[in-house]
LOTI-576188 format. One record per atom (N, C-alpha, C, O): residue number from 1; residue in three letters; atom name; x, y, z. Coordinates in Angstrom, 2 decimals, decimal comma, always signed. Layout:
residues N
NUM ala CA X Y Z
...
end
This chain:
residues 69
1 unk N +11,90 +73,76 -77,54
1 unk CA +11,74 +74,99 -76,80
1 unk C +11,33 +76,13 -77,72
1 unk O +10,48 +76,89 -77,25
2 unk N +11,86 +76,43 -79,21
2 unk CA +11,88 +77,23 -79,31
2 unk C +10,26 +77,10 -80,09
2 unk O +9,85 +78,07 -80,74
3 unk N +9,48 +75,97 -79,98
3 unk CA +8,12 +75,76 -80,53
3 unk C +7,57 +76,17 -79,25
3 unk O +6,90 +77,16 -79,53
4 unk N +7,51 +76,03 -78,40
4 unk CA +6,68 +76,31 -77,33
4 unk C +7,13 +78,21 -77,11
4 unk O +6,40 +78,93 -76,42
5 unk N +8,22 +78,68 -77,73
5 unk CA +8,48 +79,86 -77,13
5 unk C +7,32 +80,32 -78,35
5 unk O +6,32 +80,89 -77,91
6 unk N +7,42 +80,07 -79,99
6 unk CA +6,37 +80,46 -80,87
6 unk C +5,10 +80,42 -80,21
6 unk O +4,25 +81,30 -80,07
7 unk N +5,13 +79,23 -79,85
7 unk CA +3,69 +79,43 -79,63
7 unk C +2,79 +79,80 -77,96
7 unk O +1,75 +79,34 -77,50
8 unk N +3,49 +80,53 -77,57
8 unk CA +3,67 +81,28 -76,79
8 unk C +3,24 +82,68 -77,28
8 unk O +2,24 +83,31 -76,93
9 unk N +4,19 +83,03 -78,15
9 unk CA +3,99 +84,28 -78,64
9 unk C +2,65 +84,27 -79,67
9 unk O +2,08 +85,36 -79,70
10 unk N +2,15 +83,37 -80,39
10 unk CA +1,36 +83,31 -81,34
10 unk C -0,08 +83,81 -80,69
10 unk O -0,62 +84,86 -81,02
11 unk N -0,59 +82,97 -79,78
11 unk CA -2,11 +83,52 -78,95
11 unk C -1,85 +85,43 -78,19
11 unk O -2,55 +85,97 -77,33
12 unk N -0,59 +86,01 -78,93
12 unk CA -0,55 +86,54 -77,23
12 unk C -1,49 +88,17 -77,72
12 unk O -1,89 +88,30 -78,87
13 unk N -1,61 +88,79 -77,12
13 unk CA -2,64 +90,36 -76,94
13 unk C -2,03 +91,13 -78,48
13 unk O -0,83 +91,09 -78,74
14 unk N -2,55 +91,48 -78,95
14 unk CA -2,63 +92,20 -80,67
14 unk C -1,78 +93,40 -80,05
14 unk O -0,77 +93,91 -80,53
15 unk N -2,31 +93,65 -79,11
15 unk CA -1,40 +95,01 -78,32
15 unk C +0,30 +94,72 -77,56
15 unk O +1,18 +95,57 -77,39
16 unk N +0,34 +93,63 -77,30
16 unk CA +1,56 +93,14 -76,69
16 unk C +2,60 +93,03 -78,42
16 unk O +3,71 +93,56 -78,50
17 unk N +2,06 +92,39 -79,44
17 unk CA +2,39 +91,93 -80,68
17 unk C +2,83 +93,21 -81,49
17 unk O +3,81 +93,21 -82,23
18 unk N +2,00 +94,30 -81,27
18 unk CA +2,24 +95,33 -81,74
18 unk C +3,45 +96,28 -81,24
18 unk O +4,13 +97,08 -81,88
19 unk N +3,49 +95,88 -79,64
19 unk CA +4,81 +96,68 -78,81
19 unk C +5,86 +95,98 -79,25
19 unk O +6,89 +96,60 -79,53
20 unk N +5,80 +94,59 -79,41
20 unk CA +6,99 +93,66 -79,74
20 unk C +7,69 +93,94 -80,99
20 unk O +8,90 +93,89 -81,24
21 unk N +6,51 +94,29 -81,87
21 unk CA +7,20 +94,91 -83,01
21 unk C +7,96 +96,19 -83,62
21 unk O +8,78 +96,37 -84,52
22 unk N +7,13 +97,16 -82,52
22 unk CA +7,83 +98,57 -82,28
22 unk C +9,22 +98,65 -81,53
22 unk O +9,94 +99,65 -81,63
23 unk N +9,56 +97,53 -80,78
23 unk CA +10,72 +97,27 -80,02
23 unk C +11,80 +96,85 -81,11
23 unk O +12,92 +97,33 -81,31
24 unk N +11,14 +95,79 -81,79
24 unk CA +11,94 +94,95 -82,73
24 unk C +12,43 +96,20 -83,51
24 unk O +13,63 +96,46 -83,54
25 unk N +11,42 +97,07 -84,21
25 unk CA +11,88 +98,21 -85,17
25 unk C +13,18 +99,11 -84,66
25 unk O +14,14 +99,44 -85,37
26 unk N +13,01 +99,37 -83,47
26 unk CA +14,16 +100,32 -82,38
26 unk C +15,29 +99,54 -82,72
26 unk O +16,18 +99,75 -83,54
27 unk N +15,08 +98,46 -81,83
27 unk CA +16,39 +97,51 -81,97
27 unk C +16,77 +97,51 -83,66
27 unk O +17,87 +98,03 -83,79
28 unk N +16,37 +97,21 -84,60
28 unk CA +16,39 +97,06 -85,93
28 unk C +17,78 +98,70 -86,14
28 unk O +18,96 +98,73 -86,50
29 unk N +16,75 +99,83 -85,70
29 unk CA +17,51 +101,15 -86,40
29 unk C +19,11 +100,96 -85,64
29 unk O +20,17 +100,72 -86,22
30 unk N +18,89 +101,16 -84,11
30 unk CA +19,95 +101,15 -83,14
30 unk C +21,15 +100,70 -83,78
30 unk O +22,24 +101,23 -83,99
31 unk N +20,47 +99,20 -84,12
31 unk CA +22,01 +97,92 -84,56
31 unk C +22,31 +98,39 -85,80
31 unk O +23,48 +98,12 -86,09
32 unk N +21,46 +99,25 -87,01
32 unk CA +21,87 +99,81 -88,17
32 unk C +23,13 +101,09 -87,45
32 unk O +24,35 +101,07 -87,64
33 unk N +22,41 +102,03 -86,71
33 unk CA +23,19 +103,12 -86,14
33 unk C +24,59 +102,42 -85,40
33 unk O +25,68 +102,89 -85,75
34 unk N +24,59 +101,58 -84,65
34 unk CA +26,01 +101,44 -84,41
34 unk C +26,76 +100,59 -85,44
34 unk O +27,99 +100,60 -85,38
35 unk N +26,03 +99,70 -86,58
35 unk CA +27,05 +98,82 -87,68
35 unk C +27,79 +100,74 -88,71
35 unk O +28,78 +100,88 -89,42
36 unk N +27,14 +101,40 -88,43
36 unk CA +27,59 +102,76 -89,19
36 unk C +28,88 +103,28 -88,58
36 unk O +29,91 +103,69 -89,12
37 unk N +28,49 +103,14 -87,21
37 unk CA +29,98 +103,81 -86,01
37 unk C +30,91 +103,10 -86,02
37 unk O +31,94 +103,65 -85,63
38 unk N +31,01 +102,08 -86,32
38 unk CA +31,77 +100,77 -86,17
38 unk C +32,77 +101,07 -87,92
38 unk O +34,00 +101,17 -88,00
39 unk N +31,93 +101,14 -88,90
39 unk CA +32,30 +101,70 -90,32
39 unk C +33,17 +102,99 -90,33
39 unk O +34,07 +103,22 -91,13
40 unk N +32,83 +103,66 -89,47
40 unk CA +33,48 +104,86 -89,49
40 unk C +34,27 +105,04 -88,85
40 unk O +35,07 +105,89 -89,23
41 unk N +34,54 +104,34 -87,52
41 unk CA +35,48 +104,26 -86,67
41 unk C +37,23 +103,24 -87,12
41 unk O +38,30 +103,22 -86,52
42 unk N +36,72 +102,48 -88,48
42 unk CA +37,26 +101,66 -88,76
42 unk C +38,34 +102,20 -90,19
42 unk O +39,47 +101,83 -90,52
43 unk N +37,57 +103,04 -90,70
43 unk CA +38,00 +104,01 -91,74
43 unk C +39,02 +105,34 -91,10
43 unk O +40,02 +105,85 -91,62
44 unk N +38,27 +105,69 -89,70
44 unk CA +39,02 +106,23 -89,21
44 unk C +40,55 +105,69 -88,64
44 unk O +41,59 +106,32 -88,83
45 unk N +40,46 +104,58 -88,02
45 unk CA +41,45 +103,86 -87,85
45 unk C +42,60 +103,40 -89,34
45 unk O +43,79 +103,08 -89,44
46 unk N +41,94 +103,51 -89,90
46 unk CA +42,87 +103,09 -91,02
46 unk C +43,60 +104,02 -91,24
46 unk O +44,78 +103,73 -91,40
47 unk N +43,18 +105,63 -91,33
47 unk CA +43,97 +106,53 -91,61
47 unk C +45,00 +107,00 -90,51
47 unk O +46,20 +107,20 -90,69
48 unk N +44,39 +107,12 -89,51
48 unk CA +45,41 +106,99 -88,40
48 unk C +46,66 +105,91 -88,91
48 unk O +47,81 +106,25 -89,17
49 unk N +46,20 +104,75 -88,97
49 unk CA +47,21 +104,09 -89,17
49 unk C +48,18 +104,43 -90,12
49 unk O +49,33 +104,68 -89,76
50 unk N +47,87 +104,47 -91,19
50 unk CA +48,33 +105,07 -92,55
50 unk C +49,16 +106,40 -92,37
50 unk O +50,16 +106,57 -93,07
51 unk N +48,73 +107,41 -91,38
51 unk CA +49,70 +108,11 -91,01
51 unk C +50,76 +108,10 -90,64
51 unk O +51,74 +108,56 -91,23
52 unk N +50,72 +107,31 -89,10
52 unk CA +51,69 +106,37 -88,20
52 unk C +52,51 +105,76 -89,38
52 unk O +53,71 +106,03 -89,43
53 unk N +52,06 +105,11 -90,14
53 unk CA +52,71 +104,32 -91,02
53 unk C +54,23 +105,44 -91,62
53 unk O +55,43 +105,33 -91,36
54 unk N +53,63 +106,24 -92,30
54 unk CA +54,15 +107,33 -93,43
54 unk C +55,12 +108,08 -91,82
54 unk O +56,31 +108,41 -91,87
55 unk N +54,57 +108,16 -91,03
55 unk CA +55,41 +109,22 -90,19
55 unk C +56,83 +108,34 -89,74
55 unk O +57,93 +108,88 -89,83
56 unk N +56,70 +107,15 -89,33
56 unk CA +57,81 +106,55 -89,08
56 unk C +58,77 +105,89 -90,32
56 unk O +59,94 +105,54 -90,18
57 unk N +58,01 +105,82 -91,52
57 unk CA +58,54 +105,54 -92,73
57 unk C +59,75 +106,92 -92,89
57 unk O +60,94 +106,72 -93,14
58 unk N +59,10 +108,37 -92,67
58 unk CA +60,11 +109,72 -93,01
58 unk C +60,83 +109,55 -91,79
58 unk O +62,01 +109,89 -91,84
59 unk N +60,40 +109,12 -90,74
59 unk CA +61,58 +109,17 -89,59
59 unk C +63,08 +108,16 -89,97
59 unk O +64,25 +108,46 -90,19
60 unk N +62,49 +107,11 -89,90
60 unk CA +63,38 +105,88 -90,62
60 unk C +64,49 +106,55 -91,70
60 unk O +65,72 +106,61 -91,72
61 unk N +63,63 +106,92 -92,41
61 unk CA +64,73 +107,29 -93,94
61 unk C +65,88 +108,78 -93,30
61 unk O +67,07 +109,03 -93,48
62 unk N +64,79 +109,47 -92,55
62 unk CA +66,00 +110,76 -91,97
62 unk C +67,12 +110,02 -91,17
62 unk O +68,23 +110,41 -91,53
63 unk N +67,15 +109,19 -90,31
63 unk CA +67,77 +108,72 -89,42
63 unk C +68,87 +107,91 -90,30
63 unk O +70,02 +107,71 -89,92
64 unk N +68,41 +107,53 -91,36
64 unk CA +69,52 +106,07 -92,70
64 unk C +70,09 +107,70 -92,88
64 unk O +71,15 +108,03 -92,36
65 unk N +69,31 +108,59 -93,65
65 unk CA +70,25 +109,87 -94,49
65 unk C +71,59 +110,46 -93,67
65 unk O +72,72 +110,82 -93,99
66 unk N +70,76 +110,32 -92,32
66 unk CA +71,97 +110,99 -90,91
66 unk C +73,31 +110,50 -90,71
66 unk O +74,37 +111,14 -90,73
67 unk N +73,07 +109,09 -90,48
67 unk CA +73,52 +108,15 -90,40
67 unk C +74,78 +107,75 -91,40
67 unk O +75,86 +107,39 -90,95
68 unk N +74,50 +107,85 -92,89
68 unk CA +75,09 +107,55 -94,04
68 unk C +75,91 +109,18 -94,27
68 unk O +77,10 +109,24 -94,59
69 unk N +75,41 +109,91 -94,13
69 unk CA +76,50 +111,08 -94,27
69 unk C +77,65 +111,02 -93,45
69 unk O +78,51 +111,90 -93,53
end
């Protein structure tokens, strides 16, 4: 199949070949632009986390200090 899909595409209009490739380029930036959001969203998440982390870590220890007095 995927020889007949080539060659399919191989005879096809210089002008069709040329849109295919301007498409391909779009798609190309797009999937760069969201692997970036995905990076940043993930960095973002970490710190969130890392907060959460540290905030219930000082809660924890106030609550032992409370507790132990």
């Amino acid at each position: 199949m995927a020889k007949a899909l080539l060659g399919y595409t191989h005879g096809s209009d210089p002008r069709v070949t040329h849109r295919l490739a301007g498409e391909n380029r779009l798609l190309r930036r797009r999937v760069a632009d969201l692997e970036s959001i995905v990076l940043r969203l993930q960095q973002e998440n970490d710190t969130l986390a890392e907060m959460v982390t540290a905030s219930v870590d000082q809660a924890v220890a106030r609550d032992h200090s409370l507790a132990t007095s």
